[in-house]
N, C-alpha and C positions, 0 to 999 in steps of 0.2 A: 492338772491335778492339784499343784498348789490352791488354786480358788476355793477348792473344797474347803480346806483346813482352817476355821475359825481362829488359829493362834496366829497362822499367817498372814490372816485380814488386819488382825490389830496391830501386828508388829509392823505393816509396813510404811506408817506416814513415821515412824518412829527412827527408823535406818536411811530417811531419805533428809533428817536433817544433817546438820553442819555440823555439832557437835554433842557430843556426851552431857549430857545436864543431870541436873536433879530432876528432872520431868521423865528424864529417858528412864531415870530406875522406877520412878512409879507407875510410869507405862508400862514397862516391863511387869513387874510385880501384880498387875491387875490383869495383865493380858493372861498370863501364865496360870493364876488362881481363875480366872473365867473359861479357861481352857482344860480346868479341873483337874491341874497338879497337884492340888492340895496346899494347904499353908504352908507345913512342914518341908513337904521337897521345894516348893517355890524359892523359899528362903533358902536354902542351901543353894539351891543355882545361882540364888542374885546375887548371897558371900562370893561364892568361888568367882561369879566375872567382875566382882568388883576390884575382886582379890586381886585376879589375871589386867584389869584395866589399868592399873597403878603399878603393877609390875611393867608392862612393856610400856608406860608410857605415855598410851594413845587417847585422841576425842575424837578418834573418826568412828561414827556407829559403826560403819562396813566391818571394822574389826569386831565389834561388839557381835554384831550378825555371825561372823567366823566361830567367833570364840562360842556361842552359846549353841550352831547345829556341832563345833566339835563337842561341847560339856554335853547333849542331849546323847549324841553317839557313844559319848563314854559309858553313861549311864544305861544308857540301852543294853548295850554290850556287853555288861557283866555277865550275862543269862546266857546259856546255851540255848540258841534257838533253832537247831537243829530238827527237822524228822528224822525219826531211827526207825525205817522202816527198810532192815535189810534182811530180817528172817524171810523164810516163807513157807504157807506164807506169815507174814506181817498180817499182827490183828489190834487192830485199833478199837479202844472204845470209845462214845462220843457219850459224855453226860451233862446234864445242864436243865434248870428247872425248867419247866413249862412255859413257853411265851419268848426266849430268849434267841427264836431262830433254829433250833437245834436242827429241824426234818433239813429245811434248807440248805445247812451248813454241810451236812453228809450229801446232799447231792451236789455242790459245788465244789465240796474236797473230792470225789469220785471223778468229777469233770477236771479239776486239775492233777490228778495224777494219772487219767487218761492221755492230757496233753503230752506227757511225759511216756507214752507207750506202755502204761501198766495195765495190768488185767483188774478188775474189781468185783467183787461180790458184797452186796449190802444184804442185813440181816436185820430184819425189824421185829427187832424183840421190844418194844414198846406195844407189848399187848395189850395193858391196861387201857389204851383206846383205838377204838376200830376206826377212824379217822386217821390216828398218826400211821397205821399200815398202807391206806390208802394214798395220804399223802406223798410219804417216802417213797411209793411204787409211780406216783407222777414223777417227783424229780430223779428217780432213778431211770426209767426211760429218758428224760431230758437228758441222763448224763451218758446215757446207751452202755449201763451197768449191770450185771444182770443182781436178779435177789431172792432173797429166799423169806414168803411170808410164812407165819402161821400155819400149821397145818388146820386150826380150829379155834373160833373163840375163845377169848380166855388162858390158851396155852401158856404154859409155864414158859417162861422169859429165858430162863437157862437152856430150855431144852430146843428153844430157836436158835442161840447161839450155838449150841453141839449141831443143830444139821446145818448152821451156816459153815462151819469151819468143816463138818465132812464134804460139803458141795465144795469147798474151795480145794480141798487133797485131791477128792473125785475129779476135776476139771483141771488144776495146775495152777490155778488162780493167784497171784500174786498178793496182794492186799484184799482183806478182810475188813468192814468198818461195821460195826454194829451198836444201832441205836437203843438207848435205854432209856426208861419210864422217868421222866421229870417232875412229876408229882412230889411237894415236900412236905404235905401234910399228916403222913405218916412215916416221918422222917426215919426211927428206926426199922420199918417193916422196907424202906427204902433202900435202904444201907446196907440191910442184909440180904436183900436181892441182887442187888448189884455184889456182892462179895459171893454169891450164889453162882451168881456169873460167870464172874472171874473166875472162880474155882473150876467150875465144870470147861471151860477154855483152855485152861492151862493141864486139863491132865491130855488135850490135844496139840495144843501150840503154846507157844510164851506168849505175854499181853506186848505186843512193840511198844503202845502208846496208850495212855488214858487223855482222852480232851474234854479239857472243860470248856463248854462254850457259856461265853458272858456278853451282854446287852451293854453296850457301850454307854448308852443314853440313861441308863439306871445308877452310873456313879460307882457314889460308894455301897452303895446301899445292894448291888449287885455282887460285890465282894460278902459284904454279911449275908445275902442270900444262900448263897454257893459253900460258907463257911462247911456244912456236914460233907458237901462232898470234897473238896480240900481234904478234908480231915480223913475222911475215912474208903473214900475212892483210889485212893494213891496216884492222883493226878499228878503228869508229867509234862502235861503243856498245855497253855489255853489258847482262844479261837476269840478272839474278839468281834462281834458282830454291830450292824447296823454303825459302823464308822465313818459317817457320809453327813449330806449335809449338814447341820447343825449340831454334829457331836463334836464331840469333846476329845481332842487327841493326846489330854495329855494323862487320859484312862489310863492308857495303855503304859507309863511307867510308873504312874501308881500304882496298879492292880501285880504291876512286877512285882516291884521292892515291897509290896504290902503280904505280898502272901511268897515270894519267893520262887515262885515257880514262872516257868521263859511264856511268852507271848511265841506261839507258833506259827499263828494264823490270821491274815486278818480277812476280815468280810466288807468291804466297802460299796457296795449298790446292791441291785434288787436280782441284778441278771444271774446265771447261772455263769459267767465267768467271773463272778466279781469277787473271788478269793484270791489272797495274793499268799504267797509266804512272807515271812518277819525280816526285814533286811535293817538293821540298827541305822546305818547309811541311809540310805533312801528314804528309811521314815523319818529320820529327824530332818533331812532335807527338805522333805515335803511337808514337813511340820512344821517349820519357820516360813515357809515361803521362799 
């Protein structure tokens, strides 16, 4: 798993020398901003271990290495990154522009909460295109989910979600995931469908969870994307997708500390298991190499 991770390729002739130098912090400092921390957090890491290196002492990298999966773990770990999916049932929405993964991401979160013995119901209320019903109804069979399409072209988006969450009362269904319209070019006719949504969900169930899914490989620029729904979705966790070969891992605590809300989810290959949960540990481990 470590080979994956680009941070961990450049760190390692870096922790295999003899001693701490001045080369080790500009290696450091280049690897970390190529790994797309950003300037800003970059620099705060390379204070704090330089900070921590002249505290205890040490020029052996190995401690270096220690010291920076524990600062990555710290950082991670501020967020609750928790699923709160214990109503039922539990109704998640999945939102996220166009292009960033989203159909797939609802079928590989259904195939991971099936690993887990749960019952699922997918709602493809992204009517605005007859391809994305189609889609979600391939990976929903992949994840052997059942779902509830459209009654008719066109159908209002709200009124998918009201008979996805009566099939789930009707059947005893545990989790509920239902897909919405990524389109942001009519960003406020967006905004209020989605809040159309919501509304008409909640005089049936509470929302467990809103996910934003985001494109690893698009940076920051994925964050400004996503800015209206942040704002006005009332996202409570994101799904980071396409985190595999040549991305960039260190998205994933930038897009934290930038907007505030937990990385939930990650998506790493193409397969239908290739969703993992968020584990602070594990990933900064596998992010250093």
């Amino acid at each position: 798993m470590a080979e994956k991770w680009s941070l961990g390729r450049a760190l390692r002739g870096m922790f295999v020398k003899e001693t701490i130098d001045d080369d080790t912090w500009e290696d450091l400092e280049t690897a970390l901003i190529t790994a797309d921390f950003g300037p800003d957090i970059t620099e705060q890491i390379v204070d704090d271990l330089r900070e921590k290196v002249a505290r205890f002492h040490t020029e052996d990298p190995k401690d270096l290495k220690r010291m920076l999966v524990e600062s990555l773990e710290e950082r991670f770990a501020q967020f609750d990154t928790t699923l709160k999916l214990t109503e039922r049932p539990a109704v998640v929405l999945v939102v996220g522009v166009n292009g960033v993964g989203k159909t797939t991401t609802i079928g590989k979160f259904a195939h991971f909460l099936k690993r887990f013995g749960r019952s699922i119901v997918i709602g493809a209320a992204d009517t605005f295109r007859a391809a994305a019903v189609e889609q979600l109804a391939t990976w929903a069979e992949r994840a052997d989910a059942a779902i509830v399409r459209p009654e008719r072209e066109g159908q209002d988006p709200a009124s998918v979600a009201y008979q996805t969450i009566d099939h789930a009362k009707t059947h005893g269904t545990e989790i509920v995931l239902v897909d919405t319209a990524g389109r942001l070019h009519t960003k406020a006719g967006l905004m209020d469908e989605l809040q159309k949504v919501r509304r008409v969900i909640e005089k049936q169930a509470p929302v467990s969870e809103v996910l934003l899914v985001l494109d690893a490989t698009t940076g920051q620029n994925g964050v400004m994307q996503a800015e209206a729904f942040l704002e006005h979705a009332g996202v409570t966790g994101l799904v980071i997708t396409k985190l595999d070969g040549s991305a960039k891992g260190g998205f994933v605590l930038s897009v934290q500390e930038r907007t505030g809300i937990p990385v939930k989810l990650l998506g790493e290959g193409e397969g239908i298991g290739d969703l993992a949960g968020f584990t602070p540990h594990a990933f900064a481990a596998q992010l250093v190499g």
